[in-house]
DOKEKOL-211171 format. One line per 8 residues: number of its first residue (from 1); their letters; for each residue x, y, z of C-alpha. Coordinates in Angstrom, 3 decimals, always signed. Each point is the difference from the previous one (the first is absolute). Layout:
NUM) A) X/Y/Z ~ ... .
//
This chain:
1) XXXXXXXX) +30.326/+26.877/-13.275 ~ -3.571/+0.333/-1.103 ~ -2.066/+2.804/+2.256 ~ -3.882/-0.539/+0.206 ~ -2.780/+2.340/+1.049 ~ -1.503/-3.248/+1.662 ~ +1.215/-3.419/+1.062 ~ -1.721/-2.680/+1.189 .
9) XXXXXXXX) +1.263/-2.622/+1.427 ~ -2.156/-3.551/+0.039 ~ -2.345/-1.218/-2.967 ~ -3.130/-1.015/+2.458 ~ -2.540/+3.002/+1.092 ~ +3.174/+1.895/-1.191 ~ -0.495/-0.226/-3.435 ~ -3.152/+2.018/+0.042 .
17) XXXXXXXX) +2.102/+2.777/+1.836 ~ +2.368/-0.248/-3.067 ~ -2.710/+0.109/-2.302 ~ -1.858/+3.079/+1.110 ~ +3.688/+2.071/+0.299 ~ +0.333/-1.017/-3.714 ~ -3.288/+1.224/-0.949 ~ +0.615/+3.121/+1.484 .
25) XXXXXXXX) +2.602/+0.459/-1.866 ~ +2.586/-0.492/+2.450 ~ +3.053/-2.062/-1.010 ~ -0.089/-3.301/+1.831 ~ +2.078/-2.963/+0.827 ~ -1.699/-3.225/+1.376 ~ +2.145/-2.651/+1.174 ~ -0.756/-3.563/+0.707 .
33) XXXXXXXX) +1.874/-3.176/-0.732 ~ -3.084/-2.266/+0.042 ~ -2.902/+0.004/-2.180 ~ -2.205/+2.997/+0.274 ~ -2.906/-0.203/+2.271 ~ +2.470/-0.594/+3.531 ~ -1.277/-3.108/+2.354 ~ -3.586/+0.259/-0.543 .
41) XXXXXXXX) -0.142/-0.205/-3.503 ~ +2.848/-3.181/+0.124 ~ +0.885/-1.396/+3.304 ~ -3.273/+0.950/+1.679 ~ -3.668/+0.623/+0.166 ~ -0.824/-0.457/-3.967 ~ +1.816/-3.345/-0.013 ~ -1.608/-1.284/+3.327 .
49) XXXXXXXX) -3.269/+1.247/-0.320 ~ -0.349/-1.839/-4.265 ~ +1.296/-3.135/+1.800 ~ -2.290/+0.300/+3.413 ~ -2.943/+0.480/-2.361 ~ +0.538/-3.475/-1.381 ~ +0.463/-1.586/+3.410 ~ -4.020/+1.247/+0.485 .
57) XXXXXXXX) -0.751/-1.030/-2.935 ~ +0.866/-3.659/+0.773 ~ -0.728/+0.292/+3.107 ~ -3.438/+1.371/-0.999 ~ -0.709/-3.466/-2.737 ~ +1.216/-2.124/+3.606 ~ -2.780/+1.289/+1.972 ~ -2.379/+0.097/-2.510 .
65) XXXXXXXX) -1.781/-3.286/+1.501 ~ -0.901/+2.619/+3.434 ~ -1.873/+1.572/-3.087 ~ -2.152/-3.020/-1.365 ~ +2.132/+0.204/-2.968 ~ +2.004/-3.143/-1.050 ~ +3.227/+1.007/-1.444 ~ +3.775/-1.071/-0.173 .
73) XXXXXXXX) +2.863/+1.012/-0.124 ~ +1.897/-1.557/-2.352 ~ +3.632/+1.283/+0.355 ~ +1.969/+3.869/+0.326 ~ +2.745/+0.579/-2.977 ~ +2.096/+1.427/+2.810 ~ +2.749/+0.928/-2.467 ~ -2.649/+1.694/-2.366 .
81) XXXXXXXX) -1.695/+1.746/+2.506 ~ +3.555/+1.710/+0.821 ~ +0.945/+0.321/-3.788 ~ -3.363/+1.942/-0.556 ~ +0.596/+2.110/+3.237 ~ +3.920/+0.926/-1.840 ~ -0.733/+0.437/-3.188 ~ -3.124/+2.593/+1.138 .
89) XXXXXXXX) +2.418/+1.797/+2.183 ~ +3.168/+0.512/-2.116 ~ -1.956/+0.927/-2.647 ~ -1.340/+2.997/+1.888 ~ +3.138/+0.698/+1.329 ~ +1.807/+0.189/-3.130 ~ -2.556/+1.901/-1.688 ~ +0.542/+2.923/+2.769 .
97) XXXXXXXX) +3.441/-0.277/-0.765 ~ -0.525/+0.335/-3.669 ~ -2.471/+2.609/+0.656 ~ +2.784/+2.245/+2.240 ~ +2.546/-0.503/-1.912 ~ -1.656/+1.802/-3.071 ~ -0.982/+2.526/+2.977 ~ +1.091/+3.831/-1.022 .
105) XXXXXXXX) +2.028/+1.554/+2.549 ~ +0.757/-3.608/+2.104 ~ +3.015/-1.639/-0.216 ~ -0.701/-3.900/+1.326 ~ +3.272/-1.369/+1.961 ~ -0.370/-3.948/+0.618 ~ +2.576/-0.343/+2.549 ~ +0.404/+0.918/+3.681 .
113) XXXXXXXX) +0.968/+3.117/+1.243 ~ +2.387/+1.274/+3.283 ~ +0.184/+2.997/+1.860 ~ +3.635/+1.738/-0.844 ~ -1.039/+3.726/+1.716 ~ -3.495/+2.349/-0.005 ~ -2.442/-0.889/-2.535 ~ +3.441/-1.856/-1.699 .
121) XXXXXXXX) -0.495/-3.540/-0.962 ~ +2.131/-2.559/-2.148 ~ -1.507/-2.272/-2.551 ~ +2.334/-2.200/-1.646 ~ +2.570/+2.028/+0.536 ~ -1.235/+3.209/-1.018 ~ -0.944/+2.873/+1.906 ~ -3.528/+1.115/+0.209 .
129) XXXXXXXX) -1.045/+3.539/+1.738 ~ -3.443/+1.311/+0.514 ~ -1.699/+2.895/+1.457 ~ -2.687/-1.966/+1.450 ~ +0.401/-3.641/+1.130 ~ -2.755/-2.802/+0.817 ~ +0.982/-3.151/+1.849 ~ -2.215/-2.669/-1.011 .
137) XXXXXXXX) +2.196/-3.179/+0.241 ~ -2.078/-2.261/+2.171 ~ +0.739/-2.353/+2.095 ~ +1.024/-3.893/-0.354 ~ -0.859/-3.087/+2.299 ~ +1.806/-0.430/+3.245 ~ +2.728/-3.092/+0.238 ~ -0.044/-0.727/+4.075 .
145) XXXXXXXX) +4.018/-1.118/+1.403 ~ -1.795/-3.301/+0.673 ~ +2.729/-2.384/+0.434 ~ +0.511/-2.593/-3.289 ~ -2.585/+2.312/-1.878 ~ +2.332/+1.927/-2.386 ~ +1.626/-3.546/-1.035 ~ -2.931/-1.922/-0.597 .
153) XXXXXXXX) -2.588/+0.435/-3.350 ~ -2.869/+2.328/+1.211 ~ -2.453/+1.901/-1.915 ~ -1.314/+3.980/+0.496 ~ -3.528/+0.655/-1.211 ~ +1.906/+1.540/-3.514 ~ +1.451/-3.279/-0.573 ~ -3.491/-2.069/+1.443 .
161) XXXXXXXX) -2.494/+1.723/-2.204 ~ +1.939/-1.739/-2.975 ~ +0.716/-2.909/+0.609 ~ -0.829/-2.405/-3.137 ~ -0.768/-3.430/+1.885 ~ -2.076/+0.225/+2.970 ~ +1.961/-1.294/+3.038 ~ -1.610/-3.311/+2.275 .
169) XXXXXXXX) +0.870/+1.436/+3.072 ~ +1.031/+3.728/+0.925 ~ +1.188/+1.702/+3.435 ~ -0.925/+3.191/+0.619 ~ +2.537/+2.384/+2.077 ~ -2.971/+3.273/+1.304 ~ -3.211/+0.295/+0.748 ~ -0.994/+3.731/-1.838 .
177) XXXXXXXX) -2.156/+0.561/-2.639 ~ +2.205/-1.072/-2.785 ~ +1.080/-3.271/+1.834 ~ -3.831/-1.409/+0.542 ~ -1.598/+1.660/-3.894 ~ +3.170/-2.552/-1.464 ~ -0.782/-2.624/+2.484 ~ -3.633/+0.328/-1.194 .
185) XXXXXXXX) +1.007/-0.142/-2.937 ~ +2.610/-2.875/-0.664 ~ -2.681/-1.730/+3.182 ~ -3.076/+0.333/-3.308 ~ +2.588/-1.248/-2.842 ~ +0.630/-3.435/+2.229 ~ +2.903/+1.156/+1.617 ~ +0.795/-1.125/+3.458 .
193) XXXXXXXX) +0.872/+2.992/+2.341 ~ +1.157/+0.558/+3.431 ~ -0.063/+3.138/+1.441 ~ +2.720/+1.030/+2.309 ~ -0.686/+3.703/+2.439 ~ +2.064/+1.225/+3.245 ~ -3.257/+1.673/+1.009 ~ -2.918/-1.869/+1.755 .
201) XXXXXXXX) -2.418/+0.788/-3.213 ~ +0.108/+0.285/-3.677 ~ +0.149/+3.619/-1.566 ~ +0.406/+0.881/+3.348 ~ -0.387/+4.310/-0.532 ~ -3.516/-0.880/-0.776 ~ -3.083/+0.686/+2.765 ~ +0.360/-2.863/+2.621 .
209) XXXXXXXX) -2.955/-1.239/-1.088 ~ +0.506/-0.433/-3.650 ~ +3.365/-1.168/+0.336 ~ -0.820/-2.879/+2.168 ~ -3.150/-0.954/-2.161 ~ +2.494/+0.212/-2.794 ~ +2.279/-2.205/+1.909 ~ -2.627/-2.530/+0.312 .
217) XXXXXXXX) -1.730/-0.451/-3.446 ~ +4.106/-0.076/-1.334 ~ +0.822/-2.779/+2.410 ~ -2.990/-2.195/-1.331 ~ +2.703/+0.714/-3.435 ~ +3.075/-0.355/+1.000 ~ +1.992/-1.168/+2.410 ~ +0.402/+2.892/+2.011 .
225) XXXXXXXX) +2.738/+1.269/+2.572 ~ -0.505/+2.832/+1.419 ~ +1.724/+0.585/+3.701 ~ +3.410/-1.551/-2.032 ~ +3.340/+1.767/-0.101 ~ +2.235/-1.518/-2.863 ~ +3.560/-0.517/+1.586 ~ +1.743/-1.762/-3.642 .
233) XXXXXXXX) -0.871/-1.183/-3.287 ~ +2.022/-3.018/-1.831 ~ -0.365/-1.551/-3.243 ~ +0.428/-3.795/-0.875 ~ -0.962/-2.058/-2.483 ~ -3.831/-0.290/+1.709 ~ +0.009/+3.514/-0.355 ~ -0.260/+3.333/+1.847 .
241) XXXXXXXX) -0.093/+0.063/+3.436 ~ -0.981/+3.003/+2.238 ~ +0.697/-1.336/+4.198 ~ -2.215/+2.201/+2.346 ~ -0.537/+0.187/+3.778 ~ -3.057/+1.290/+2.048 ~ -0.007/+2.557/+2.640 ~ +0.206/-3.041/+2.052 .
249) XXXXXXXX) +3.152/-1.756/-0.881 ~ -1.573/-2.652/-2.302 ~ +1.472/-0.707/-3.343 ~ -1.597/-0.645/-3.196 ~ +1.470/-0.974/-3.609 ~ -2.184/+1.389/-3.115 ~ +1.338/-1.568/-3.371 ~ -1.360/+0.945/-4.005 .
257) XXXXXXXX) +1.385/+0.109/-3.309 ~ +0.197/+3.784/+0.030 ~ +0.154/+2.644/+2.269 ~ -1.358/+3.156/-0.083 ~ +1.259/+3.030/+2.381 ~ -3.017/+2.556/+0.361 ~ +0.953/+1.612/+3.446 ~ -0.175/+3.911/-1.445 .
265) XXXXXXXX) +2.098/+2.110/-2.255 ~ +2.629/+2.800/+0.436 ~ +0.115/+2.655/-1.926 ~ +3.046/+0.924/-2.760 ~ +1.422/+3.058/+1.712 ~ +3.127/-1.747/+0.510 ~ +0.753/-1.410/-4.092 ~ -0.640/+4.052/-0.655 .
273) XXXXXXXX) +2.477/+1.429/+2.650 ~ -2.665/+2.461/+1.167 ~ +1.852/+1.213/+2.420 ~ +2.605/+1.671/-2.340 ~ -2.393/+2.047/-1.634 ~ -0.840/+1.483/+3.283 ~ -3.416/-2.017/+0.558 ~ -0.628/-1.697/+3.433 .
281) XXXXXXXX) -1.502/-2.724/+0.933 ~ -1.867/-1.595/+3.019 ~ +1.245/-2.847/+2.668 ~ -1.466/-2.356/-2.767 ~ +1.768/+1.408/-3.295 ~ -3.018/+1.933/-1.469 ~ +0.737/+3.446/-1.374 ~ -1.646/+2.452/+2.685 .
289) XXXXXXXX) -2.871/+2.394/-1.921 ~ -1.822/+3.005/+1.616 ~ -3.751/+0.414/-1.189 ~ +1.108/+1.038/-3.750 ~ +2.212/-2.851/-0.215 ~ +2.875/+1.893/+0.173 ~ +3.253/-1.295/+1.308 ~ +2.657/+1.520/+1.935 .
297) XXXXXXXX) +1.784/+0.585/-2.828 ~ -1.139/+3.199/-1.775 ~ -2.426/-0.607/-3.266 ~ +0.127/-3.433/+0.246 ~ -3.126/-2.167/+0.786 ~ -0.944/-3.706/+0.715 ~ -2.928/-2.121/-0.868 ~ -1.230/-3.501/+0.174 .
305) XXXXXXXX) +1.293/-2.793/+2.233 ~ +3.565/+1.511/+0.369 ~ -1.441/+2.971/+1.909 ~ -1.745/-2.775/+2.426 ~ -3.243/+1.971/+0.607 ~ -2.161/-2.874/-1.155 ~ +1.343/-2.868/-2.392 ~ -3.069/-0.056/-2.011 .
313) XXXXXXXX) -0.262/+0.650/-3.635 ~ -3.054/+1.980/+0.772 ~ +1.866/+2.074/+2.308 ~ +2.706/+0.531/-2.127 ~ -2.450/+0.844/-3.112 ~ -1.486/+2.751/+2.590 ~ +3.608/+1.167/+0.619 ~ +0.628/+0.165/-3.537 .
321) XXXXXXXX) -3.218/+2.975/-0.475 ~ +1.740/+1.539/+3.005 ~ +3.710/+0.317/-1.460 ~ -0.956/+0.820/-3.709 ~ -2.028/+3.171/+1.434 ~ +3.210/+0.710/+2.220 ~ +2.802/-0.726/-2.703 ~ -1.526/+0.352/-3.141 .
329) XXXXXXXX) -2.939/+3.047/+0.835 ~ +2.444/+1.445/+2.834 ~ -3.375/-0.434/+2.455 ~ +0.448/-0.322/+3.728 ~ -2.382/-2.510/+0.277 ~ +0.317/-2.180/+3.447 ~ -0.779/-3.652/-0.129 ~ -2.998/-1.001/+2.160 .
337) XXXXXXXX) +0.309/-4.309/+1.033 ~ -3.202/+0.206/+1.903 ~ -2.566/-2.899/-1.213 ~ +3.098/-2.151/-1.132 ~ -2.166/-3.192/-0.976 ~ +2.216/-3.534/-0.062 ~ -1.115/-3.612/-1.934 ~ +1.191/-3.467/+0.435 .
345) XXXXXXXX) -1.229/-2.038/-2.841 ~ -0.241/-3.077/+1.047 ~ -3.325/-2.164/+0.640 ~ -1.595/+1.670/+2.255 ~ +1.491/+3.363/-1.523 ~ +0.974/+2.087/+3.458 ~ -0.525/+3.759/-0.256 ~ +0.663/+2.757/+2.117 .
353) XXXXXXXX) -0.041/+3.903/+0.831 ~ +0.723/+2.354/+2.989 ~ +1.105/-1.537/+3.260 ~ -0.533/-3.349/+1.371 ~ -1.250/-0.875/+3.330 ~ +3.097/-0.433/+1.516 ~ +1.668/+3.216/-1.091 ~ -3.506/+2.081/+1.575 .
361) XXXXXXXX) +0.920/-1.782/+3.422 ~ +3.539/+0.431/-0.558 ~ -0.849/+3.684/-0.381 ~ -2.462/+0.415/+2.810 ~ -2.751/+0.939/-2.270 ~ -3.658/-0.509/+0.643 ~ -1.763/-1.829/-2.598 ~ -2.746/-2.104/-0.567 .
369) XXXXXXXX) -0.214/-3.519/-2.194 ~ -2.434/-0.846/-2.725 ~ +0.176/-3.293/-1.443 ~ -2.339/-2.257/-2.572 ~ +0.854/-3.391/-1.431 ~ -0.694/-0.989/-3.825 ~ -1.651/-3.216/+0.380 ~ -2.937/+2.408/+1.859 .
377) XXXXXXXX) -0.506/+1.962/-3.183 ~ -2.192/-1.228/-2.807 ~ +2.432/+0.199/-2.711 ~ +2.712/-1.820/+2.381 ~ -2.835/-2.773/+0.312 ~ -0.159/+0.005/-3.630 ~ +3.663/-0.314/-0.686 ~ +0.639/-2.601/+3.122 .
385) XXXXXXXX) +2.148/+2.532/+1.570 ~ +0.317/-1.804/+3.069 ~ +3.029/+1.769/+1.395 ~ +1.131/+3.872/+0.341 ~ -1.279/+3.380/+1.431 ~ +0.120/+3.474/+0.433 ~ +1.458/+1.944/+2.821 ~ -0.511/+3.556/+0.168 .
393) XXXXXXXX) +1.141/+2.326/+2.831 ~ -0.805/+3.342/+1.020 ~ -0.127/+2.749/+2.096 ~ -3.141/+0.688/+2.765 ~ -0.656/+2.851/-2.721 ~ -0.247/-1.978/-3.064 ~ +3.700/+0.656/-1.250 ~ +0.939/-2.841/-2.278 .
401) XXXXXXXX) +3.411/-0.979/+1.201 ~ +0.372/-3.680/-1.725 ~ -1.589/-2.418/-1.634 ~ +1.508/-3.858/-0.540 ~ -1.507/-2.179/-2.507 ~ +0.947/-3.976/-0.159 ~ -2.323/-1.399/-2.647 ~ -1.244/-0.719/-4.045 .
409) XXXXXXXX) +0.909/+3.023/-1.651 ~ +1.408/+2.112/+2.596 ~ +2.215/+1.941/-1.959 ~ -3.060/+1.339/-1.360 ~ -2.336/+0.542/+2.809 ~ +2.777/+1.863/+2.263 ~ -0.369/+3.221/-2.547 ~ -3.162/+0.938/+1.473 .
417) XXXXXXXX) +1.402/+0.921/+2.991 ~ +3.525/+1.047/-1.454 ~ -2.059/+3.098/-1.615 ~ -2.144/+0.800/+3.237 ~ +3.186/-0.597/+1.709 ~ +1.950/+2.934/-2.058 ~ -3.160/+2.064/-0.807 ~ -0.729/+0.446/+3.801 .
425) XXXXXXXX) -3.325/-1.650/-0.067 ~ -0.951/-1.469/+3.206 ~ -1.538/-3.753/+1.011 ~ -3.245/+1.705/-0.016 ~ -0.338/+1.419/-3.543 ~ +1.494/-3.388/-0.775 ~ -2.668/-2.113/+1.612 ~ -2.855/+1.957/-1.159 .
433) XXXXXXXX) +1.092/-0.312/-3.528 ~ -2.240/-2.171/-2.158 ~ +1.998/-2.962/-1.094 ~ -1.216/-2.596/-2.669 ~ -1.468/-3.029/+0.789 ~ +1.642/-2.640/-0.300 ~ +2.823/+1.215/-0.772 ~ +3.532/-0.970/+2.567 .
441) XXXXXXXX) +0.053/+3.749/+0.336 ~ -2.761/-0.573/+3.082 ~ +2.784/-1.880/+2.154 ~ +1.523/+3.642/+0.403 ~ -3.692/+1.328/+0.490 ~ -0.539/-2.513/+2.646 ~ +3.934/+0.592/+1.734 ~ -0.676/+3.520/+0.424 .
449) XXXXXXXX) -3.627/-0.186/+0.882 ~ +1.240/-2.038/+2.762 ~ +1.438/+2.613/+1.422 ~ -1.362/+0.660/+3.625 ~ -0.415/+3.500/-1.005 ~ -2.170/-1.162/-2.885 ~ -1.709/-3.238/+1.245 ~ -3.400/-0.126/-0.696 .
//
C-alpha cells in the first residue's frame, strides 16, 4: 500500500493539479494510462485544430482566384500533414512525462486506477490511499446501440484524426461541433463526406439562427442529412453502410469507406467505479460537484469533462485554478461559469457566449436583438466575407445576456463581449467604446449598436 498526501487521478487539466501539490511540497501520485496531456493534448483540440489549419490553408490557395491572384494547388501530402501533426504532439507529451517523472515529491502511475473504498484506489494491483483526492479522468466518445454498428469497422474522432491515407468517401454518424470541424476538414483534404443528424439542423445547441446558416453553407459541402434517424449499419465489400429513415417514414442508404461516430461522449465514471469511493453521479454518469468542486464524498474533488460542467479544455483549465487553491492552498474558493465562451472551428468558425435566443424565450425573459452582418463592414469587404454575423441580445437596460458569432475569425471576435459579459459592463459602455477601423472588431460595434436601446 502506498499512502499519498495527494492523488490525482487523470493526466489532462489534472496534471497541473498534480504539479502544483508537488511543488508545495505535498507528496503526490498522478495516474494516467495514456500519454500526459488527457484528450486535448492527443485525441482532441491540439490534433484537430494543426490539421483544420491546413484545410484553410488549401482552401485559402483554392480561392485565391476571388483574390486576383492566380495560384494552384498542386497536391496535400495527406500522410505528412498527419505525421507532422504526431510527431509535434508526442513529442510534447513525452517531454511532460519526462519532465514529471524527474518531479520531487510526484510519483507518475501510467495505468488506470479503480475505486476499492474512500480516497482508496487500485493501480495495478496495488493499493493507493490519499488524504485528498482529484478526479480528473475525462470522458471518452459515446458508441450509440445502433443495430450492426458494434460489428462493422467504424472510426471515433481518436482513431479519425490519424488516419495515414485520406479516405474517398466518409459517413459521418452526428451533427456537433466535432462531427462538422472533421467533416470540414477531411471535406478541404478531398474527402467526400456525408453528414448524417437526428435533429432538423447541424450543431443543433447553437442560436437558431447560426445553426441553420451553418446548416446551409455545410450542405453546399457535403451531402447533408439532417432530419435522419440511423436505424442499422452493415458492411460489405462496397463498404460501410449507415440505413436512415426521416420523421416521415422514408428510407435512405448512406455508404463510404469509413465511418466516423461523433454523436457526443460519456464520461469515465464507470471504468473508475466512482461509486465505491462514495462519489455520486448524475442521471448521465458525471460525478456531481458543489461550487468548490467537491464531491459527495468527503475531500475528494472533480475537474474537467468527468465532472460534466462544461467539456471544454478552457473550462477545465479554469477548474484547474479553482481546485489547486482548494486542494493544494486549502482556499474555499467557489467556481464562477458565468461568461462560459464556446468555438467551432470550422470555416465559418461559430462562436458563442451567454444564452441563445431560444433559451431567453424559453425562460420568459425580455430581451432585445442586435445584429450586423460582415460583408457590411469594410474589412469584411476587404476580405470577401460574404457570409456570417453577429447577434447580440440584451436586456431593455443594457445587460449583456449573449452574444453569437458565425463568421472569419470568430473565435476571436466573441472575447470582446466574453469580458464585458463577466466584467458586468453593459451594451452601452460597449457601443460607445472606440473600436479600430477597419478592424472585424466593428461587426460587434455595429451588433450592439443595433440595439434599439442604442440605435442612433
Amino acid at each position: 500500500m502506498a499512502d499519498y498526501e495527494v492523488a490525482v487521478i487523470g493526466g489532462g487539466t489534472g496534471n497541473n493539479v498534480a504539479a502544483a501539490a508537488a511543488d508545495a511540497a505535498l507528496e503526490t501520485a498522478l495516474v494516467e494510462p495514456g500519454p500526459l496531456g488527457g484528450t486535448c493534448l492527443n485525441r482532441g483540440c491540439n490534433p484537430s485544430k494543426i490539421l483544420i489549419q491546413r484545410a484553410t490553408v488549401a482552401n485559402t490557395v483554392r480561392e485565391a482566384g476571388r483574390f486576383g491572384v492566380d495560384a494552384t494547388l498542386e497536391g496535400i501530402d495527406f500522410p505528412g500533414i498527419v505525421d507532422e501533426m504526431r510527431t509535434t504532439l508526442s513529442g510534447i507529451a513525452e517531454g511532460m512525462e519526462a519532465r514529471y517523472r524527474e518531479r520531487e515529491h510526484l510519483t507518475l502511475y501510467d495505468s488506470t486506477a479503480r475505486f476499492v473504498d474512500d480516497r482508496t484506489i487500485e493501480v495495478d494491483g496495488e493499493t493507493i490511499t490519499a488524504d485528498r483526492m482529484v478526479v480528473a479522468a475525462g470522458s471518452r466518445p459515446v458508441i450509440p446501440p445502433i443495430d450492426g454498428l458494434a460489428e462493422a469497422s467504424h472510426l471515433t474522432s481518436a482513431e479519425a484524426l490519424y488516419l495515414e491515407e485520406l479516405p474517398e468517401r466518409m459517413v459521418i454518424l452526428g451533427g456537433g461541433y466535432i462531427a462538422v470541424e472533421l467533416g470540414y476538414f477531411f471535406e478541404s483534404m478531398g474527402t467526400d463526406v456525408a453528414i448524417v443528424e437526428m435533429l432538423e439542423t447541424l450543431v443543433p445547441r447553437e442560436d437558431g439562427a447560426v445553426a441553420e446558416a451553418f446548416t446551409e453553407i455545410a450542405e453546399r459541402r457535403h451531402d447533408v442529412y439532417t432530419g435522419h434517424r440511423v436505424t442499422s449499419v452493415s458492411e460489405d465489400a462496397d463498404g460501410i453502410t449507415v440505413h436512415a429513415e426521416t420523421g416521415a417514414g422514408e428510407t435512405r442508404t448512406i455508404t463510404g469507406d469509413e465511418l466516423l461516430v461523433a454523436v457526443g461522449r460519456r464520461p469515465n465514471t464507470d471504468t473508475l467505479a466512482v461509486e465505491t469511493g462514495g462519489i455520486e453521479t448524475d442521471d448521465r454518469g458525471f460525478v456531481e460537484t458543489n461550487e468548490y468542486l467537491e464531491t459527495t464524498a468527503e475531500n475528494v474533488w472533480a475537474q474537467g469533462d468527468i465532472a460534466g460542467n462544461f467539456l471544454f479544455k478552457h473550462s477545465g483549465d479554469y477548474e484547474t485554478r479553482t481546485t489547486v487553491a482548494n486542494v493544494v492552498e486549502d482556499a474555499r474558493r467557489p467556481i464562477d461559469f458565468s461568461a462560459m465562451p464556446h468555438v467551432i472551428f470550422t470555416e465559418p468558425q461559430i462562436a458563442g457566449v451567454g444564452a441563445t435566443e431560444d433559451e431567453l424565450v424559453d425562460a420568459g425573459r425580455e430581451y432585445h436583438v442586435g445584429t450586423a452582418r460582415f460583408s457590411d463592414s469594410a474589412m469584411g469587404r476587404a476580405k470577401k466575407l460574404e457570409e456570417g454575423f453577429v447577434k447580440v441580445l440584451a436586456a431593455p437596460d443594457g445587460e449583456l445576456l449573449g452574444c453569437q458569432v458565425i463568421g472569419h475569425e470568430a473565435s476571436t471576435l466573441i472575447h470582446e463581449t466574453v469580458i464585458a459579459m463577466r466584467a458586468g459592463v453593459d451594451a452601452g459602455t460597449v457601443g460607445e467604446t472606440i473600436h479600430a477601423h477597419p478592424t472585424l472588431s466593428r461587426v460587434i460595434e455595429s451588433a450592439v449598436r443595433d440595439l434599439p436601446m442604442l440605435e442612433g
